[in-house]
C-alpha positions in Angstrom: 67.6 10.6 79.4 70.2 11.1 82.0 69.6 11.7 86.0 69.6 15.4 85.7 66.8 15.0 83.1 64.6 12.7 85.0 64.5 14.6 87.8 64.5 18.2 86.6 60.9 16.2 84.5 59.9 15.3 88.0 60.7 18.9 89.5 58.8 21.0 86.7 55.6 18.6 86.6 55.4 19.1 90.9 56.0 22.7 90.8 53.0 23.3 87.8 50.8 21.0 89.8 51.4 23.0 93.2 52.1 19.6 94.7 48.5 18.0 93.5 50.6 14.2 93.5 47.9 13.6 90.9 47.9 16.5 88.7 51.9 16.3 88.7 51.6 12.5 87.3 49.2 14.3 84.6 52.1 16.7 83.7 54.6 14.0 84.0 52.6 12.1 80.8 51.7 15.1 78.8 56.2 16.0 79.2 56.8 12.9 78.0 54.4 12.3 75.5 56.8 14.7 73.4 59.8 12.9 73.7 60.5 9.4 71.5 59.8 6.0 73.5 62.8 5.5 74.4 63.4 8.7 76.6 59.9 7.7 78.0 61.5 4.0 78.9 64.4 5.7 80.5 62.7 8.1 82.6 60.7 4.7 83.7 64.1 2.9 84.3 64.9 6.1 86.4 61.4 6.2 88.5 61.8 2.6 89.0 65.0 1.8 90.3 64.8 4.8 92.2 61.2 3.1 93.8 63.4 -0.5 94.9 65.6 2.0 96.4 63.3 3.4 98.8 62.1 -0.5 99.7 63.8 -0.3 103.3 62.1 -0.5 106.6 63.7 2.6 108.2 61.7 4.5 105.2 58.5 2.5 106.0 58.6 3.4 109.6 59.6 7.2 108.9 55.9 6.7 106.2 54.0 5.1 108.9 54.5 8.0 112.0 54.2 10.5 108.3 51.2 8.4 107.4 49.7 7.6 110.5 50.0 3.7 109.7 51.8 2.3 106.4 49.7 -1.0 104.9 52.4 -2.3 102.0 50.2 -0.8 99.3 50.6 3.2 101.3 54.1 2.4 102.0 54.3 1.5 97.4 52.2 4.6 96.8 54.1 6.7 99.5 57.3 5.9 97.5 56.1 6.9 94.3 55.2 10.4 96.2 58.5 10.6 97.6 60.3 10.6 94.3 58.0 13.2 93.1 59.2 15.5 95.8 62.3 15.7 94.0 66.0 15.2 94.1 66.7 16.7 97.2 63.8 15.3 99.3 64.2 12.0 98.1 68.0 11.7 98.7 67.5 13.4 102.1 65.0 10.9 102.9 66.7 7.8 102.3 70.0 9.4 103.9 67.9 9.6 107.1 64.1 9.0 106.7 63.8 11.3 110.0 65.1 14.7 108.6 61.6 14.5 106.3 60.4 16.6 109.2 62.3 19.1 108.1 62.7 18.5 104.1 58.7 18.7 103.6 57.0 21.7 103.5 53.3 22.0 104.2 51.5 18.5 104.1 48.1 18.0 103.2 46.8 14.6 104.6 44.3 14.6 102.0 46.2 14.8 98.8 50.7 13.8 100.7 51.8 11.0 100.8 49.8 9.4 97.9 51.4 9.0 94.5 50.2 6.0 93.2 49.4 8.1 90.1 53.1 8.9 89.5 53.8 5.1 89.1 51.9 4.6 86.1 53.2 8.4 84.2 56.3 6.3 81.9 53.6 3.7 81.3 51.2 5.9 80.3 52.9 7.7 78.2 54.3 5.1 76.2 51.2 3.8 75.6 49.4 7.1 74.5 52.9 7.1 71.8 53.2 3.4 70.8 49.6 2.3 71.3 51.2 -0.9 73.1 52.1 -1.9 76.5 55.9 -0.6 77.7 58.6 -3.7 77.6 60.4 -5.0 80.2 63.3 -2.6 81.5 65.6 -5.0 81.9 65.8 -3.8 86.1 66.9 -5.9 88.4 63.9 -7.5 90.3 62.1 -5.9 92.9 63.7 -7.0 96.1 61.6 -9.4 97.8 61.6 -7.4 101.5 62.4 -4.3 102.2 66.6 -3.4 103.1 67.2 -3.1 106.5 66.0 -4.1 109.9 62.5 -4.9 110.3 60.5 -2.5 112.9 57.5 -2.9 114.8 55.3 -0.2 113.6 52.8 -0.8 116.2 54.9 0.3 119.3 54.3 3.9 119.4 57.2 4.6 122.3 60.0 3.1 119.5 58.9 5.2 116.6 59.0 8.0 118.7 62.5 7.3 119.6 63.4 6.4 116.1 61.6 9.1 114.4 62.1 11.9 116.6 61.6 14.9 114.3 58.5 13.4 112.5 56.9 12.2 115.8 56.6 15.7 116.8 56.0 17.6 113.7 52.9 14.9 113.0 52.1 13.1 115.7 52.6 14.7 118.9 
């Protein structure tokens, strides 16, 4: 499974789920249940090197004024949602984790933000094929902090400055 694949899989499941982060990670499983193990292992390989990339602190702040507060378990399942937003979302994002303001459409605080669910699709799915637990994918580890320059999240006045855009689309 190349890119293009993984995230036209990603694209499809959101736009049948209406954006339900849950319902998509159902749809996820059920499109790759018919595919072999191995294209389920790749599209895992995808998800999750595409999750250490989004392990930067400029990201966690842009979650946290998103969010309204970030613990390190939001800021995991917040990355799984972002990569279920889709190519174009995600890339934005991590180009500058401010111009979300613009990239998302409606946000529902109830179901956004939240897509613990899509972590566990590839696993899922290979399980429901193989009947055993997916391998290692051979990844490079999970970095050990997040890239970047910390932030203190708890100083309203600098995420504001930092996070113009969001600030006033969710906060102000």
């Amino acid at each position: 499974m190349d890119e293009t694949e993984f995230w036209e899989l990603v694209d499809t499941a959101r736009e049948e789920a209406g954006g339900d982060p849950e319902e998509q990670a159902d749809l996820l499983v059920e499109q790759l249940v018919r595919r072999d193990p191995e294209a389920v292992l790749d599209f895992a390989r995808h998800f999750e090197s595409r999750y250490h990339r989004a392990y930067r602190w400029d990201l966690w702040g842009a979650a946290w004024v998103l969010l309204d507060g970030a613990s390190d378990d939001a800021f995991d399942f917040f990355r799984c949602w972002l990569i279920g937003q889709g190519r174009e979302v995600f890339e934005g994002a991590l180009h500058d984790p401010d111009a979300l303001a613009g990239l998302l459409g409606e946000f529902d605080e109830e179901i956004d933000g939240d897509g613990e669910d899509l972590g566990y699709a590839a696993d899922e799915a290979y399980e429901r094929l193989t009947g055993t637990v997916a391998p290692d994918l051979d990844l490079p580890p999970a970095p050990a902090e997040p890239e970047g320059t910390p932030l203190d999240f708890e100083q309203e006045s600098l995420l504001a400055a930092r996070y113009p855009r969001l600030w006033e689309r969710f906060r102000g």
